[in-house]
C-alpha positions as CSV (number, residue, x, y, z in Angstrom):
1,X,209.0,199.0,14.1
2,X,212.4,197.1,14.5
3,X,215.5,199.7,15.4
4,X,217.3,201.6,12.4
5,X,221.0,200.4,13.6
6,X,223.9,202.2,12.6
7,X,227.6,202.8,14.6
8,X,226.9,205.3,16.6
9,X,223.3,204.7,17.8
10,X,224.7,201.6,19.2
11,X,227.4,203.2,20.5
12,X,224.4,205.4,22.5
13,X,223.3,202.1,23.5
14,X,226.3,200.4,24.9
15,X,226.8,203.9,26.7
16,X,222.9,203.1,28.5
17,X,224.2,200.0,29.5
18,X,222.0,198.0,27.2
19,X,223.2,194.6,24.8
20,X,221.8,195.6,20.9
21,X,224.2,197.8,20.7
22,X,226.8,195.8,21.4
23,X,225.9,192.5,19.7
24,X,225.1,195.2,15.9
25,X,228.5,195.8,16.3
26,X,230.2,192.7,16.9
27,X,228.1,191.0,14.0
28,X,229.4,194.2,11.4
29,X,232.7,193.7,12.9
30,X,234.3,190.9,13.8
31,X,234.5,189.1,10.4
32,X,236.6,191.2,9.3
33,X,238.6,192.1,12.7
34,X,239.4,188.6,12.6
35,X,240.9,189.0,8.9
36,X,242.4,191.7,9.9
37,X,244.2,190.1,12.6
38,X,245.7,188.1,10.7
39,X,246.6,190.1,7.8
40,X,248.6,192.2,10.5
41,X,250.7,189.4,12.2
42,X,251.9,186.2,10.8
43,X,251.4,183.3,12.9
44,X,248.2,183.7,14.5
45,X,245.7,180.9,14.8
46,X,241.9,181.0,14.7
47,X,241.5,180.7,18.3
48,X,244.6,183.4,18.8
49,X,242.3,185.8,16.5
50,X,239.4,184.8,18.1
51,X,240.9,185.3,22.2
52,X,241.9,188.7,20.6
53,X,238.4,189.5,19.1
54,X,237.1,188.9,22.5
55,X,239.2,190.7,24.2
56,X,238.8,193.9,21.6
57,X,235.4,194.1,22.5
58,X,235.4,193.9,25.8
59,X,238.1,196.7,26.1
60,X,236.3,198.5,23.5
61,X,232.9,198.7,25.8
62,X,234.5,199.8,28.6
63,X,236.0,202.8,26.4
64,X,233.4,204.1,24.7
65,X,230.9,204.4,28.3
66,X,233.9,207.2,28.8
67,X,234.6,208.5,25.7
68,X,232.8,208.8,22.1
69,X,234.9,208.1,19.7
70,X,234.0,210.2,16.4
71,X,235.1,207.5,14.1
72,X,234.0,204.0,15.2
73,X,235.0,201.7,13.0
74,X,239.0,203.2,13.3
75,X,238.4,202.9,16.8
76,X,237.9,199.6,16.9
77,X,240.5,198.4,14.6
78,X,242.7,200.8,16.2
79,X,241.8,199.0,20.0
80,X,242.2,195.7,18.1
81,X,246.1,196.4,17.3
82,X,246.9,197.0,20.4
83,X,245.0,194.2,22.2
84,X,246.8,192.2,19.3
85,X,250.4,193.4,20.8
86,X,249.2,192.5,24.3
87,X,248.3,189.2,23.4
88,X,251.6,188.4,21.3
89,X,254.0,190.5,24.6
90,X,251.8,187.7,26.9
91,X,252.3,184.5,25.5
92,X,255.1,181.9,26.7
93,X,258.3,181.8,25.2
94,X,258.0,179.0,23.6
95,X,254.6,179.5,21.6
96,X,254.7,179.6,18.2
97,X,256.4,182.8,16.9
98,X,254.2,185.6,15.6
99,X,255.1,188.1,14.3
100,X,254.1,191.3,12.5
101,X,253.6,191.1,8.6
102,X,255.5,193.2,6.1
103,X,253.3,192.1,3.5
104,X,252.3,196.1,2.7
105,X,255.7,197.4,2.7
106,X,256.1,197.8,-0.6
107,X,253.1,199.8,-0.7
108,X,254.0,202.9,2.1
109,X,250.4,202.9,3.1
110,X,251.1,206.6,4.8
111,X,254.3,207.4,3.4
112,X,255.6,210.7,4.7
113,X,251.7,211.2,5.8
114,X,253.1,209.0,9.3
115,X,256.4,208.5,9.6
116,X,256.1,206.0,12.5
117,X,255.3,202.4,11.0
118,X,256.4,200.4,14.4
119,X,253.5,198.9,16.0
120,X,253.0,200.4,19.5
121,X,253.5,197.9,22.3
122,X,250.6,200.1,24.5
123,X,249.0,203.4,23.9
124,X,247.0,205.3,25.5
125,X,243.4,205.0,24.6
126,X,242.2,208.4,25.5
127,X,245.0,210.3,23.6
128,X,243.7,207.8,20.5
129,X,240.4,208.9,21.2
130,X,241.6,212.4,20.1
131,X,243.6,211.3,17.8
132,X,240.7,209.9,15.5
133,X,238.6,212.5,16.3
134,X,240.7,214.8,14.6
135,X,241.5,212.6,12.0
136,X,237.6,212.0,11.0
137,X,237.0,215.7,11.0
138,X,239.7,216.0,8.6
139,X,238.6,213.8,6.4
140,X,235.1,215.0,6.6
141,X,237.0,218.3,5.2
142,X,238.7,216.4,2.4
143,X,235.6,214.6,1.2
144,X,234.1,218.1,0.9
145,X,236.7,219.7,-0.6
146,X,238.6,217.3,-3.2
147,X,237.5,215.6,-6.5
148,X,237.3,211.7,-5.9
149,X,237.3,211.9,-2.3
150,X,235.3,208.9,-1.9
151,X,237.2,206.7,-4.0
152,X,240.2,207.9,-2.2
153,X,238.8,207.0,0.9
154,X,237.4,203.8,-0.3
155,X,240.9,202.8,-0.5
156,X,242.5,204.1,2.6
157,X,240.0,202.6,4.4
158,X,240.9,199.0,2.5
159,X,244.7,199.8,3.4
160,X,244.5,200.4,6.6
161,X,242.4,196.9,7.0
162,X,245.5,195.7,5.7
163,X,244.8,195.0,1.9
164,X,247.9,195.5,-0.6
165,X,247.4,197.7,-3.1
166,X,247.9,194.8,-5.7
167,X,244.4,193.0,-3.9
168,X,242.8,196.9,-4.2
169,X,243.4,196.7,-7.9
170,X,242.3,193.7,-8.4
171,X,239.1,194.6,-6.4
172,X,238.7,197.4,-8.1
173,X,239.4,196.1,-11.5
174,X,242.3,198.3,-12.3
175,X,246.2,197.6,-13.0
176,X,248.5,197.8,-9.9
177,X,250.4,200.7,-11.0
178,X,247.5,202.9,-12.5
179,X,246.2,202.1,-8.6
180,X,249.8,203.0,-6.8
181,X,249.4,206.2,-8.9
182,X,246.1,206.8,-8.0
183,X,247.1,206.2,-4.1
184,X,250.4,208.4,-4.4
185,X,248.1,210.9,-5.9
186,X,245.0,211.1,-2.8
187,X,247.9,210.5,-0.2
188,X,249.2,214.2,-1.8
189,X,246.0,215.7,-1.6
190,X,245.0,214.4,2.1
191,X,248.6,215.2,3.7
192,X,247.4,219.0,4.3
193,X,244.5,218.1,5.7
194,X,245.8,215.2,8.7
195,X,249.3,216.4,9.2
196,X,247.9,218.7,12.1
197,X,246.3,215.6,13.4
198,X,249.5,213.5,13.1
199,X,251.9,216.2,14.6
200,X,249.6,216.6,17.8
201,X,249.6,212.7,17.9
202,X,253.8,212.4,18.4
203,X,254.1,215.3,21.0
C-alpha cells in the first residue's frame, strides 16, 4: 500500500534519516517558496530564488533532526526568510540591488498584533521553534473557539505568503474593502489569543 504522506510523517522521516520525507516536502513546497521569495524582495532572479530554495531545505533538514517544529509549513517559510536575508547580506556589492518589497504595506498584515515589521538579518532558529509552537497552539484555540475561524485563517495564511489583500479578494471573489473589514475584524479576534506568543518572542 503506497505511504499516506502528510507534514509531519515526513518530518518523522527526515528525523530517521530517510529521503521520502524530504523529497514530499520539497515537491508541496517549493513552488510556492519560490513565489514567495519573490513576492518578499524585489530583485531576485530565478536562479537567486532557486540558490535560496536550496539552501532552505538543506537548513531546514538539519533543524528539524533537533527540533519538531509544531507548525511546518510556518517553519519553513519562516527558515526561508532568513536564508533569503543571508543570501542578499552575501552577495557582491555590485550585484543587482534587491531589496525588500513594500508591496503589503498598505495592508498592516499584523498591525498592532506584531509591531516589528523589519526583516531580521539572523535569528535564532531554536527560539523560532518556540515561537511557532506557541503560535500553532494558539491558533488551534482560536479555530475552536471563534465563528469563521477557518476563513480567517485561510487568509492569514495567504498574507503571510505574501498576497495583498486586493489579490485575497479577488481570490475570494469579494470587494477589497468588505475583505480589509473582514481582516481588521479576525486580526481583533486572534490578538488575545497570540499576544502571549508575541511578547515571549521580543524578550
Amino acid at each position: 500500500m503506497k505511504k499516506q504522506w502528510d507534514d509531519h510523517s515526513a518530518v518523522i522521516d527526515i528525523r530517521a534519516g530517510k529521503q521520502e520525507g524530504a523529497t514530499y516536502l520539497y515537491k508541496q513546497y517549493e513552488g510556492r517558496l519560490r513565489g514567495v521569495f519573490k513576492k518578499w524582495f524585489r530583485g531576485l532572479s530565478d536562479e537567486d530564488a532557486e540558490d535560496i530554495l536550496q539552501n532552505t531545505f538543506i537548513r531546514f533538514i538539519k533543524q528539524v533532526r533537533k527540533a519538531s517544529p509544531e507548525n511546518i509549513s510556518a517553519y519553513l517559510f519562516t527558515i526561508g526568510k532568513n536564508e533569503c536575508c543571508r543570501f542578499i547580506q552575501n552577495r557582491p556589492p555590485s550585484s543587482q540591488e534587491i531589496t525588500p518589497s513594500n508591496q503589503n504595506n498598505d495592508d498592516n498584515r499584523w498591525g498592532d498584533l506584531d509591531e516589528q515589521n523589519n526583516l531580521p538579518s539572523d535569528v535564532d532558529l531554536e527560539r523560532e521553534v518556540s515561537f511557532l509552537d506557541c503560535f500553532a497552539k494558539a491558533l488551534k484555540k482560536f479555530e475552536k473557539n471563534e465563528n469563521n475561524a477557518d476563513k480567517c485563517l485561510s487568509i492569514l495564511t495567504l498574507l503571510f505568503e505574501g498576497w495583498s489583500l486586493k489579490e485575497i479578494a479577488d481570490k475570494i471573489d469579494r470587494t477589497h474593502g468588505a475583505t480589509r473589514e473582514f481582516f481588521s475584524q479576525c486580526r481583533k479576534k486572534l490578538k488575545p489569543y497570540v499576544e502571549d506568543c508575541f511578547s515571549q518572542h521580543k524578550q
